[in-house]
DSSP file (Angstrom, degrees, kcal/mol; ACC not computed):
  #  RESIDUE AA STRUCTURE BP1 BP2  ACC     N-H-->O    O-->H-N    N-H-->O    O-->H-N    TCO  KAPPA ALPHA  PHI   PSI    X-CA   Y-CA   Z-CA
    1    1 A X              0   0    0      0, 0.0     2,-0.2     0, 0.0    33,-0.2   0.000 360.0 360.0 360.0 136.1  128.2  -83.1    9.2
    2    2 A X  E     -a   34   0A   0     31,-1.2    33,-1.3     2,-0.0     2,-0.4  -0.510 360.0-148.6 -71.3 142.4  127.3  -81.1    5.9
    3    3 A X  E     -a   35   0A   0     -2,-0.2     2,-0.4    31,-0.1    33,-0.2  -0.847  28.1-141.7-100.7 169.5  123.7  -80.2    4.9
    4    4 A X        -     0   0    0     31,-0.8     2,-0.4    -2,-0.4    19,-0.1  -0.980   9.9-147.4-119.3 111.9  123.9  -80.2    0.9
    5    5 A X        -     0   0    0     -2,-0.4    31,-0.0     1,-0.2    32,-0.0  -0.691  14.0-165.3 -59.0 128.9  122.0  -77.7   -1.1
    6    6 A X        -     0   0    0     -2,-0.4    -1,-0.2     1,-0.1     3,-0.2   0.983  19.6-146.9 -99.6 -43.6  120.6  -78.3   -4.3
    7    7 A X        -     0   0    0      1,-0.2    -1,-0.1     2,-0.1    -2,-0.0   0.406  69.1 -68.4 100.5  37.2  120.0  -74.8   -5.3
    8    8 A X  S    S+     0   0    0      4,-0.0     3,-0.5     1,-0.0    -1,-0.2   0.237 114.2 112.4  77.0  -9.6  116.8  -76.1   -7.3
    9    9 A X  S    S+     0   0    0     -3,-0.2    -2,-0.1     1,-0.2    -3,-0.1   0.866  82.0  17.6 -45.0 -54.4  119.1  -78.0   -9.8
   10   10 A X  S    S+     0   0    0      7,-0.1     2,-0.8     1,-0.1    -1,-0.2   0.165 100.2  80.2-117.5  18.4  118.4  -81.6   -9.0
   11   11 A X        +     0   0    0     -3,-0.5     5,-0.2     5,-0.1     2,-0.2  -0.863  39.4 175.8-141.2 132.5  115.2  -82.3   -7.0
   12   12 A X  B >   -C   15   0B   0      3,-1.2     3,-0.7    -2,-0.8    -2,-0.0  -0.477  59.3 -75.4-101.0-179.6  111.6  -82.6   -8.1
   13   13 A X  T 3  S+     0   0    0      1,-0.2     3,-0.1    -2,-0.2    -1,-0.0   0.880 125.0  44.6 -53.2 -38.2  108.7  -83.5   -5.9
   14   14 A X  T 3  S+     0   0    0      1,-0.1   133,-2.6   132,-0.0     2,-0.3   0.406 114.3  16.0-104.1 -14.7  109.7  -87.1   -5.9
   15   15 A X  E <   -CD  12 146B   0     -3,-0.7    -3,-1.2   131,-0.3   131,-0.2  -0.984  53.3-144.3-168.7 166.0  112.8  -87.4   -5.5
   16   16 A X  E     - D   0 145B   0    129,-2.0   129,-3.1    -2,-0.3     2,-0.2  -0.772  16.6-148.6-147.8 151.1  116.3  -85.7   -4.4
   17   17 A X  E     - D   0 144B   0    127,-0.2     2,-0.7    -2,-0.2   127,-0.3  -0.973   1.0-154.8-144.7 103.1  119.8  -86.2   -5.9
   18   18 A X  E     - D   0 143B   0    125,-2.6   125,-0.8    -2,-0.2     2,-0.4  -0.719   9.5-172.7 -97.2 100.7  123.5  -86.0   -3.8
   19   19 A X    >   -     0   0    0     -2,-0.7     3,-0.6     1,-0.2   123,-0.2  -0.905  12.7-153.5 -92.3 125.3  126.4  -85.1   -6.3
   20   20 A X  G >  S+     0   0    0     -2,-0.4     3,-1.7    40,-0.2     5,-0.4   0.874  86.0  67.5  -5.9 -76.5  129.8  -85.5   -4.1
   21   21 A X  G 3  S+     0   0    0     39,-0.4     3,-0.3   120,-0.3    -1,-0.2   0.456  94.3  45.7 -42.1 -19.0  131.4  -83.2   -6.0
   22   22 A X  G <  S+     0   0    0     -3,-0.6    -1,-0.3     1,-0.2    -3,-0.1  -0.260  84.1  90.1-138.8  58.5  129.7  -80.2   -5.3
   23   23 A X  S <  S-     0   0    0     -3,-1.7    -1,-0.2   -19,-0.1    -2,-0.2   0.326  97.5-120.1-113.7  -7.9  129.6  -80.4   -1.4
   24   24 A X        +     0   0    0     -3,-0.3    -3,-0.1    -4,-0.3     2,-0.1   0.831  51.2 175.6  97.2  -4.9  132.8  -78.7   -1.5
   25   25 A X        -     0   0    0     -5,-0.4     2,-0.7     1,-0.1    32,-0.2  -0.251  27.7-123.0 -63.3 138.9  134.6  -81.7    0.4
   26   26 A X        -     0   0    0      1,-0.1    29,-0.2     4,-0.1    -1,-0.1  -0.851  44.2 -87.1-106.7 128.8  138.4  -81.9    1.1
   27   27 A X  S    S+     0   0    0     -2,-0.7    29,-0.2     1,-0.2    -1,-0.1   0.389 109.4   8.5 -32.6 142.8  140.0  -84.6   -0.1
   28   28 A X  S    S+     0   0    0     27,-2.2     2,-0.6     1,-0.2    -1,-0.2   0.896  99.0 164.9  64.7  39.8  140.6  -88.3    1.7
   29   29 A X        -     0   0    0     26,-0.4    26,-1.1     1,-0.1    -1,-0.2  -0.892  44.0-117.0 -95.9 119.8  137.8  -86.1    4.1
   30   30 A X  B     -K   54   0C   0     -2,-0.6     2,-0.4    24,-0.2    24,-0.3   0.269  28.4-153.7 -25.2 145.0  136.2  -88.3    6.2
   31   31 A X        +     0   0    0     22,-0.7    22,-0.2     1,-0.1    13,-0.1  -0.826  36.1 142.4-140.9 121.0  132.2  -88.6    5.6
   32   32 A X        +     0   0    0     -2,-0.4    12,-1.4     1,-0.4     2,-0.3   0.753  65.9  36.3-121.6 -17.3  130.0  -89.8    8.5
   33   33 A X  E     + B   0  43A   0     10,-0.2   -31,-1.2     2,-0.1    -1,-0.4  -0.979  45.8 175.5-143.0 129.6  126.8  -87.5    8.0
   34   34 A X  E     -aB   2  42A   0      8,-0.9     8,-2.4    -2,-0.3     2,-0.4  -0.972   8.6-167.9-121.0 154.4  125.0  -86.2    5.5
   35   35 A X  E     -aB   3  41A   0    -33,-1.3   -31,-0.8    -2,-0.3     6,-0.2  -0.946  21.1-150.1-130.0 118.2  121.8  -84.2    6.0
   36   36 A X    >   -     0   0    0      4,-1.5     3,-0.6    -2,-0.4     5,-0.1   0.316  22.6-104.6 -42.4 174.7  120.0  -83.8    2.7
   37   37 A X  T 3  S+     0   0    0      1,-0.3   -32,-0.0   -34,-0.1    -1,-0.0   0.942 125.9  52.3 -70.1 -48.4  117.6  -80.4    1.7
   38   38 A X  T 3  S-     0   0    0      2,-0.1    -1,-0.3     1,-0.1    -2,-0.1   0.088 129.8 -99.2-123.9  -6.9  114.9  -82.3    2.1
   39   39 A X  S <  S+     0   0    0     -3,-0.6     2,-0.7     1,-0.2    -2,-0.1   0.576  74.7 138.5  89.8 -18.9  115.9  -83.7    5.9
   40   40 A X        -     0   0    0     34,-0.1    -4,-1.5    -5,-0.1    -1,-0.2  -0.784  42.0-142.8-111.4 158.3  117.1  -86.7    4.9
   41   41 A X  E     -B   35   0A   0     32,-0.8     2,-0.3    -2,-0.7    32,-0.2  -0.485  11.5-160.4-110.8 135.2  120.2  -88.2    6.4
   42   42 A X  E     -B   34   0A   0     -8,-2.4    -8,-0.9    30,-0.2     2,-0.3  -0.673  18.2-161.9-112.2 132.1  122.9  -90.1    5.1
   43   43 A X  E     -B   33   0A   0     -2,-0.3    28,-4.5   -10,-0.2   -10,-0.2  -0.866   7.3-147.5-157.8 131.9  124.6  -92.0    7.8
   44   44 A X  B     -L   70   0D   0    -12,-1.4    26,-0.2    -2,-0.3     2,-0.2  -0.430  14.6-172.6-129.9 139.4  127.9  -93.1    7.2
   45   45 A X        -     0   0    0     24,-1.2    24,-0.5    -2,-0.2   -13,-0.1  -0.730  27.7-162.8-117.0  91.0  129.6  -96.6    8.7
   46   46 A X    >   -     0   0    0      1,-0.3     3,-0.7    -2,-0.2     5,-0.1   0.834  32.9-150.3 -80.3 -10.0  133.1  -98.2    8.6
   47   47 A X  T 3  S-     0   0    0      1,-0.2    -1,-0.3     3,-0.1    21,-0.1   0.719  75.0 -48.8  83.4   0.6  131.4 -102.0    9.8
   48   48 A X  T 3  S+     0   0    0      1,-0.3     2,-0.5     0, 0.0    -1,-0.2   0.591 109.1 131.0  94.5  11.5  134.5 -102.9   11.4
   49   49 A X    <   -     0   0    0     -3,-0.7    -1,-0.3    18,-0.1    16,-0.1  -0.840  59.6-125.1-103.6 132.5  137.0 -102.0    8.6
   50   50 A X  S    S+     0   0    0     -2,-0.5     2,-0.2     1,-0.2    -1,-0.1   0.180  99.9  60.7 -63.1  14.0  140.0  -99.9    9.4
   51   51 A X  S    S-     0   0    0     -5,-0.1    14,-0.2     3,-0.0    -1,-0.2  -0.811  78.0-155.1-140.0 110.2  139.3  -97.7    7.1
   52   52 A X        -     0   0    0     -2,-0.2    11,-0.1     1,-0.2   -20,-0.1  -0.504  48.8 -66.5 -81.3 143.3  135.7  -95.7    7.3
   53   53 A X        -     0   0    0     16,-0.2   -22,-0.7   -22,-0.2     2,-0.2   0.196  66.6-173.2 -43.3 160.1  133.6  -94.1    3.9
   54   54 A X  B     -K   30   0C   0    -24,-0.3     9,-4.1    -3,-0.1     2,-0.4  -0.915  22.0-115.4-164.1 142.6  136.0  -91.2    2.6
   55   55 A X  B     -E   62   0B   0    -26,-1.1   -27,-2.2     7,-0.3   -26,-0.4  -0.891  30.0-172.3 -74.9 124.3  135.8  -88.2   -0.1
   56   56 A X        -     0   0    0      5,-1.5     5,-0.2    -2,-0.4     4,-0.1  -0.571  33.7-160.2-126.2  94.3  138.1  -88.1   -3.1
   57   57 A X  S >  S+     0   0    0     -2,-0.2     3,-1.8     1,-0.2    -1,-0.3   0.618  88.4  83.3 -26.8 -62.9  138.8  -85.7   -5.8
   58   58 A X  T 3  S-     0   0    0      1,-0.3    -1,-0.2     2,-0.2     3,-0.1   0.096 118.3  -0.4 -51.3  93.9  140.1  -88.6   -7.6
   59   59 A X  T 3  S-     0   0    0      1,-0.2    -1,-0.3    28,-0.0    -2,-0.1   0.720 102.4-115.7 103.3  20.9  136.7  -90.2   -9.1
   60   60 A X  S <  S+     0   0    0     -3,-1.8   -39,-0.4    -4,-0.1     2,-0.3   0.601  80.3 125.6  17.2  78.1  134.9  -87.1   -7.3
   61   61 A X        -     0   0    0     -4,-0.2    -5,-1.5    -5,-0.2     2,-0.7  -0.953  70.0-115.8-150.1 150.7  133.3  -90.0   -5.3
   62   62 A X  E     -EF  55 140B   0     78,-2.5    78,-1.6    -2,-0.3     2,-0.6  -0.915  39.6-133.8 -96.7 154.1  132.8  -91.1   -1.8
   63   63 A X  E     - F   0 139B   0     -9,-4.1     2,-1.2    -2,-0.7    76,-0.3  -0.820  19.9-167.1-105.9 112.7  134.4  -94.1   -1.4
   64   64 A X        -     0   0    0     74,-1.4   -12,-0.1    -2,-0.6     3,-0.1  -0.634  11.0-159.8-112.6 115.2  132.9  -97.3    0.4
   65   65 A X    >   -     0   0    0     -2,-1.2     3,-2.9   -14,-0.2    62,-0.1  -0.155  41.8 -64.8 -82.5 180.0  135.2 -100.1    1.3
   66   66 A X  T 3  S+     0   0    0      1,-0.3    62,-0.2    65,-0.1     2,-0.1  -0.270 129.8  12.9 -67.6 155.6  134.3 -104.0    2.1
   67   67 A X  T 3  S+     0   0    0     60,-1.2    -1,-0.3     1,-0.2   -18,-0.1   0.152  99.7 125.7  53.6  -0.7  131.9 -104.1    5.5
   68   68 A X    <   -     0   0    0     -3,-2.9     2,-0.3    59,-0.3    -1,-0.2  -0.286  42.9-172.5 -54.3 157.0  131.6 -100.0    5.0
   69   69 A X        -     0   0    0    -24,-0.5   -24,-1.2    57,-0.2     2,-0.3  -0.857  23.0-154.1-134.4-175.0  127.4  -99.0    5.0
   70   70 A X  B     -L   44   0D   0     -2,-0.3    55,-3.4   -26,-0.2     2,-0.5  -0.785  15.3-142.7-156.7 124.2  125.9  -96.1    4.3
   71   71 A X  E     -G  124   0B   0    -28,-4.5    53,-0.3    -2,-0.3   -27,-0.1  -0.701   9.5-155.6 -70.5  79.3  121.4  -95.4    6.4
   72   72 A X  E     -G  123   0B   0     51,-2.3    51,-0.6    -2,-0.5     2,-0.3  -0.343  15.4-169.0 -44.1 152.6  119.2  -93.7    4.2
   73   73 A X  E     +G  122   0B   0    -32,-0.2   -32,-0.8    49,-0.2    49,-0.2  -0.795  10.0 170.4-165.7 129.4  116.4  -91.9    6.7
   74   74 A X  E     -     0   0B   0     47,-2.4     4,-0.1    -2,-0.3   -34,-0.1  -0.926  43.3-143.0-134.8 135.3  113.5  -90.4    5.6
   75   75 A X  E    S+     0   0B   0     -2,-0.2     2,-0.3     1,-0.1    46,-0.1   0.512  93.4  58.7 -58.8   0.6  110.2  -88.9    6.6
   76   76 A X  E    S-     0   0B   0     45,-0.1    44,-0.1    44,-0.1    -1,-0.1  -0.965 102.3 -90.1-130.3 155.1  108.7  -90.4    3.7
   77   77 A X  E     -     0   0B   0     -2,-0.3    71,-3.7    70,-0.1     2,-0.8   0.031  42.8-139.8 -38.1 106.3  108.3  -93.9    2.4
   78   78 A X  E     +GH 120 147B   0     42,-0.5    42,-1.0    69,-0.3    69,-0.3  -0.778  21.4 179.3 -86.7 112.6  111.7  -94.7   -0.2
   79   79 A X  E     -     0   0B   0     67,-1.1    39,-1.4    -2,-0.8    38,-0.8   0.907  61.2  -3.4 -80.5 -44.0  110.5  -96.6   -3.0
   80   80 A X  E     -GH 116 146B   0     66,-0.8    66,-1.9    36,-0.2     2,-0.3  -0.845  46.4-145.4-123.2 152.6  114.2  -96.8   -4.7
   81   81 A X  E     -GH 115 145B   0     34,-2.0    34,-2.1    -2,-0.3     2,-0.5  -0.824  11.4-165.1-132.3  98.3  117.8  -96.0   -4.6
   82   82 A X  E     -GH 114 144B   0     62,-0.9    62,-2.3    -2,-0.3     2,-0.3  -0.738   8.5-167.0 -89.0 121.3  120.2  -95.3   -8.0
   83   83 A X  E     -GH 113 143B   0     30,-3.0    30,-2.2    -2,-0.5     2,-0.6  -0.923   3.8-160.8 -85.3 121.9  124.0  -95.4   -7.3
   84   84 A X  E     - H   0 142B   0     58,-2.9    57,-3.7    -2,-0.3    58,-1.0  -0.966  16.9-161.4-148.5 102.3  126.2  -94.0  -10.2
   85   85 A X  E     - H   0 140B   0     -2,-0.6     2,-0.4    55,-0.2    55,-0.2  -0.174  21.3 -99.8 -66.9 163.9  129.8  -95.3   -9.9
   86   86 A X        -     0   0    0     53,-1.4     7,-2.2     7,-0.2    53,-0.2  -0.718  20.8-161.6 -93.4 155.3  133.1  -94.2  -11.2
   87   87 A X  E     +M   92   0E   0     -2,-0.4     2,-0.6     5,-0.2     3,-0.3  -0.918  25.8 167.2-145.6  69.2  134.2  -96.0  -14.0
   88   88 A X  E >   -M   91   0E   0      3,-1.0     3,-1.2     1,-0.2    -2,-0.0  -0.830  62.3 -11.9-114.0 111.8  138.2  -95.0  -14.0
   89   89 A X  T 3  S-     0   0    0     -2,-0.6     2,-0.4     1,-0.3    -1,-0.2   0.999 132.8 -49.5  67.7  51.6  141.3  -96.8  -16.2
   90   90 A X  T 3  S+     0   0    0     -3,-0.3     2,-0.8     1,-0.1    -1,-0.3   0.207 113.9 120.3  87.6 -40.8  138.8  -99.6  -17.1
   91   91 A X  E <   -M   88   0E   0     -3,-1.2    -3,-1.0    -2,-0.4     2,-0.6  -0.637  49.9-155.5 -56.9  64.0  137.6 -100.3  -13.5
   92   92 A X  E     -M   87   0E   0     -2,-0.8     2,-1.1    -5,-0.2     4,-0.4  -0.539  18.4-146.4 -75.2 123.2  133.6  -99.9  -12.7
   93   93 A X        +     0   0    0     -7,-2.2    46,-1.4    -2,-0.6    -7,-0.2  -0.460  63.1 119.0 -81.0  54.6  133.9  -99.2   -8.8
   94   94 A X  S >> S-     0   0    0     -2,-1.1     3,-2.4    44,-0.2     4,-0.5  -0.390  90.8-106.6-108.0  43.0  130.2 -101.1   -7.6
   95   95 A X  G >4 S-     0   0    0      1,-0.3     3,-3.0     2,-0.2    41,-0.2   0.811  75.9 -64.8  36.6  52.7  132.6 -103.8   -5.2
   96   96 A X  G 34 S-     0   0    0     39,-0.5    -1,-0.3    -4,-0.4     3,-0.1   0.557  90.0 -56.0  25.6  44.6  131.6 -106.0   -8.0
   97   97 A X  G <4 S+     0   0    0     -3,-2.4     2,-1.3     1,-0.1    -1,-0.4   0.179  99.0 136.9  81.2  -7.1  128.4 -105.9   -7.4
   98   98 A X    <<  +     0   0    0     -3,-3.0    30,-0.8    -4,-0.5    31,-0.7  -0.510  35.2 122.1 -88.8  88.6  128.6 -107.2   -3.7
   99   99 A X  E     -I  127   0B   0     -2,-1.3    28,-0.2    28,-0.2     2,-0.0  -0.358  42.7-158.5-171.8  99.8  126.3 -105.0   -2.2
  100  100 A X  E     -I  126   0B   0     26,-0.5    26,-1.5    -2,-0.1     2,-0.5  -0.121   6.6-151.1-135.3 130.1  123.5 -105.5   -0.4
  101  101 A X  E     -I  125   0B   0      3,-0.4     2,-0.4    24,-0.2    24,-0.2  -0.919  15.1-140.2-114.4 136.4  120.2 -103.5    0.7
  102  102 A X  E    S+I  124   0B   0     22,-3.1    22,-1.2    -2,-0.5     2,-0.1  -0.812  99.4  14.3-143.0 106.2  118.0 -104.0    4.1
  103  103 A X  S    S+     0   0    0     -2,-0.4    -1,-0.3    20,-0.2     2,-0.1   0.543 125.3  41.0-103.6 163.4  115.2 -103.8    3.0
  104  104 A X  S    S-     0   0    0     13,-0.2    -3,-0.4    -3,-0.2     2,-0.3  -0.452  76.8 -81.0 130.4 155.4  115.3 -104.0   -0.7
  105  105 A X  E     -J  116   0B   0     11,-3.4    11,-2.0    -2,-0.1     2,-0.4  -0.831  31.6-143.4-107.5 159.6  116.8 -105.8   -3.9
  106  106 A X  E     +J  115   0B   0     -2,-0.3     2,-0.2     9,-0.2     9,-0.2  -0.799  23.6 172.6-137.0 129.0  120.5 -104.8   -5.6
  107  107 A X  E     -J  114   0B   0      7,-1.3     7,-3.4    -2,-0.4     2,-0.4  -0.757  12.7-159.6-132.6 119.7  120.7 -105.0   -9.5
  108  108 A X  E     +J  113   0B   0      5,-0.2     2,-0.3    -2,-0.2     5,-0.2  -0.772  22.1 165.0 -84.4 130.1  123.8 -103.8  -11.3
  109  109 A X        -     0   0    0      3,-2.3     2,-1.4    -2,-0.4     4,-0.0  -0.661  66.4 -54.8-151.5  99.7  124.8 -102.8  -14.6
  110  110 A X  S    S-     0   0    0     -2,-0.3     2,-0.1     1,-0.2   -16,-0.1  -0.614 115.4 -16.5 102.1-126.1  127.5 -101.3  -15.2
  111  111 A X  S    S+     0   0    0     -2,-1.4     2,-0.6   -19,-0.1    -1,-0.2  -0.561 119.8  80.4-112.5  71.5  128.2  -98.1  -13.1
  112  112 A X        -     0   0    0    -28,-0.1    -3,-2.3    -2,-0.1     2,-0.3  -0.906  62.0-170.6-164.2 141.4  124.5  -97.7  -12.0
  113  113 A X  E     -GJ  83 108B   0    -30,-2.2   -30,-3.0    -2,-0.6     2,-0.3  -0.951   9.5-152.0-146.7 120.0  123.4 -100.0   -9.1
  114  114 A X  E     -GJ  82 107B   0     -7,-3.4    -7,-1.3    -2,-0.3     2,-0.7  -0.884  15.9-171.5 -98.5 135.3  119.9 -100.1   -8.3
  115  115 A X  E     +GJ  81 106B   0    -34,-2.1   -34,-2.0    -2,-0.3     2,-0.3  -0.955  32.4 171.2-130.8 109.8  118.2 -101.0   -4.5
  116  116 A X  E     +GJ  80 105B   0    -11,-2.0   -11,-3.4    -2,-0.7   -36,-0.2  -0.948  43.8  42.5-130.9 157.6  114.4 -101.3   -5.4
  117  117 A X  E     +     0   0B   0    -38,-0.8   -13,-0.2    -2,-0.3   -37,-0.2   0.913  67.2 140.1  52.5  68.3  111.3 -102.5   -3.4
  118  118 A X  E     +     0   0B   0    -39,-1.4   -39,-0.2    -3,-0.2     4,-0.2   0.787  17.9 161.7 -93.2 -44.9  112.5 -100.7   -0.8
  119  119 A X  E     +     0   0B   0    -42,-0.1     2,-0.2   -41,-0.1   -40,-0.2   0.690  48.4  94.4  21.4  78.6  108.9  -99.0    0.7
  120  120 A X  E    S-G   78   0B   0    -42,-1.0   -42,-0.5   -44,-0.1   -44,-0.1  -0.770  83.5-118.1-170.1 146.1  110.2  -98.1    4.1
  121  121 A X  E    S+     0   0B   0     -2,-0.2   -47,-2.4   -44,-0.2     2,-0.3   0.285  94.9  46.0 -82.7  29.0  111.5  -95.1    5.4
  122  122 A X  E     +G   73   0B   0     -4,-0.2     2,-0.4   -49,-0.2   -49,-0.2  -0.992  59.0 178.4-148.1 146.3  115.0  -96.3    6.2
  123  123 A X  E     -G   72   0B   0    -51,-0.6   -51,-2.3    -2,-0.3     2,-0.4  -0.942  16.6-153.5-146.8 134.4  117.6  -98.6    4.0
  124  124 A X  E     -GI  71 102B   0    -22,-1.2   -22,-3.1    -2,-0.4     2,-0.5  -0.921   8.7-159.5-118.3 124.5  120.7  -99.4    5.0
  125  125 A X  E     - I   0 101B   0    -55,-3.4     2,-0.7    -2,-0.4   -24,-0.2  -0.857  14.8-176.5-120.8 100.6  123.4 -100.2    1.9
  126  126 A X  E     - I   0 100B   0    -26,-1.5   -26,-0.5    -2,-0.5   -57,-0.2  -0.800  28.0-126.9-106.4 108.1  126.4 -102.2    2.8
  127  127 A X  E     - I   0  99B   0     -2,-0.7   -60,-1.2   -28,-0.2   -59,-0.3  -0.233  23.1-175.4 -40.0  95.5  129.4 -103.2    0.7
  128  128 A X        +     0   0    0    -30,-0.8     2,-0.2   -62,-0.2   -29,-0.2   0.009  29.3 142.6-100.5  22.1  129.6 -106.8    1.1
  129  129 A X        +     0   0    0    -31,-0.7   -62,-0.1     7,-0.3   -33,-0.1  -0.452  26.9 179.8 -26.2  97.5  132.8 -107.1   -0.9
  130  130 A X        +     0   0    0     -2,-0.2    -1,-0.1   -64,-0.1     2,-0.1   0.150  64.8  89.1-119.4  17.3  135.2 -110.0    0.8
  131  131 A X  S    S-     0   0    0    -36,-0.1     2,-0.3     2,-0.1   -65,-0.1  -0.392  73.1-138.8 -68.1 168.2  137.9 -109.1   -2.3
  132  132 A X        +     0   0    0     -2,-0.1     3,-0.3   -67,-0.0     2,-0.1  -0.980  50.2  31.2-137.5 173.3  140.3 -106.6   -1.7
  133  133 A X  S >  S-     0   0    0     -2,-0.3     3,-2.2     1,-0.2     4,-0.4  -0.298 117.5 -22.6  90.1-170.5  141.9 -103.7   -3.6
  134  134 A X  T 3  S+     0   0    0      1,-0.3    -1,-0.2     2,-0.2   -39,-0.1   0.200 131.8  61.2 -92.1  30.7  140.3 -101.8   -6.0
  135  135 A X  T 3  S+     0   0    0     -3,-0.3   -39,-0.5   -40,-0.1    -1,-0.3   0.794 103.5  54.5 -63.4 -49.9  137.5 -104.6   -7.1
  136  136 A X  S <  S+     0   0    0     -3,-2.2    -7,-0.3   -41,-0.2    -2,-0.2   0.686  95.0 102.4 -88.8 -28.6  136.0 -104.5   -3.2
  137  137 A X        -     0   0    0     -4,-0.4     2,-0.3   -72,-0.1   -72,-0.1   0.282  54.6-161.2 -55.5-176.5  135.5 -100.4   -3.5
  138  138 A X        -     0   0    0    -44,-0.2   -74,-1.4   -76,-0.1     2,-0.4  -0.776   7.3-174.7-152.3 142.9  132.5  -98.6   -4.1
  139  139 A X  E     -F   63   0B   0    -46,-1.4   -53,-1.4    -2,-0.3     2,-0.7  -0.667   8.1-164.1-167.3  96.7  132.9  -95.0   -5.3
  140  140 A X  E     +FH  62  85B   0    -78,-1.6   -78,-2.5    -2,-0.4   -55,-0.2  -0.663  19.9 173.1-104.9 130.2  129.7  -93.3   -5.5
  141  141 A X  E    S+     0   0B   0    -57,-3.7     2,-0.3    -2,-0.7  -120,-0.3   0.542  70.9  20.8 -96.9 -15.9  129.7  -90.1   -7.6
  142  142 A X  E     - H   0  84B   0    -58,-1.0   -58,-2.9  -123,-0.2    -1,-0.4  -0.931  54.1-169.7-160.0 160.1  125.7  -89.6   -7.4
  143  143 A X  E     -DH  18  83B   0   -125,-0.8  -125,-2.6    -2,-0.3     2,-0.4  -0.970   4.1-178.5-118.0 107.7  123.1  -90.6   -5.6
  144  144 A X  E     -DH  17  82B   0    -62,-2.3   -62,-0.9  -127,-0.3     2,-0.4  -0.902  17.0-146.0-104.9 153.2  119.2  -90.1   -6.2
  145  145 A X  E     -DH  16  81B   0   -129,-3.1  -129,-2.0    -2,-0.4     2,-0.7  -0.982   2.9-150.9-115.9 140.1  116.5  -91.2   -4.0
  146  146 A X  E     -DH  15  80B   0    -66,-1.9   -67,-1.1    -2,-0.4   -66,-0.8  -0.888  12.5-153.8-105.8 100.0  113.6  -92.3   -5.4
  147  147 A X  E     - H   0  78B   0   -133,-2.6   -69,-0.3    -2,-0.7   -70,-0.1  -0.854  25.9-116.4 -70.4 123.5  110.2  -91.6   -2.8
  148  148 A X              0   0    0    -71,-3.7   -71,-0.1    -2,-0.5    -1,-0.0  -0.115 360.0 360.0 -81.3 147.3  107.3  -93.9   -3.2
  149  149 A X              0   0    0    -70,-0.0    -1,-0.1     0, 0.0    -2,-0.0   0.301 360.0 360.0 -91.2 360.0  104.2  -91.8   -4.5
């Protein structure tokens, strides 16, 4: 498991921000835990898919395939979660939206997927994709979490 650093670049009181790209990850490296600056943990699932969440230079992303999740945990109360996809050769990588928060609501546009009215200190985001190839992916290049005030 990593901890992440921010080095004061990307978090304010309210919320904390996980760039892939500059954890420093070695490609097609496996990702089952992250533990944020802040303490909270990223916990990583393959659902029953032969293939479990991954790092890839290509699209500097983790990658989350159909029945993959990924557990937010927090000591404090998560009002929101923004997702910011890769967008490569045409392609926005959100599993075509199919992707599901408990607790919480999903809206997409574009490469940004939002999981609001979340107010609990855990969410669990699974990629309910039942396509395959590279429609069903997910390949998230940031994360912020939002904490309710």
């Amino acid at each position: 498991s990593y901890v992440y650093s921010l080095n004061g670049k990307t978090a304010d009181g309210n919320s904390i921000t996980l760039i892939p790209s500059e954890m420093g990850y070695e490609n097609a490296a496996e990702i089952t835990t992250i533990t944020l600056s802040d303490g909270t943990t990223l916990t990583f699932d393959a659902g029953g898919n032969q293939n479990g969440p991954k790092y890839y230079n290509t699209g500097k992303g983790i990658r989350m395939y159909p029945k993959n999740s990924m557990k937010v945990s927090s000591s404090k109360k998560i009002a929101s979660i923004v997702m910011t996809v890769d967008v490569y050769n045409g392609v926005t990588y959100n599993a075509s939206g199919d992707l599901q928060a408990n607790p919480g609501t999903t809206a997409v546009s574009e490469n940004t997927v939002t999981f609001s009215g979340i107010n609990n200190q855990e969410c669990t985001i699974t990629n309910t994709s039942t396509t395959t190839g590279a429609p069903s992916q997910v390949r998230m290049t940031q994360l912020k979490i939002v904490y309710a005030e």
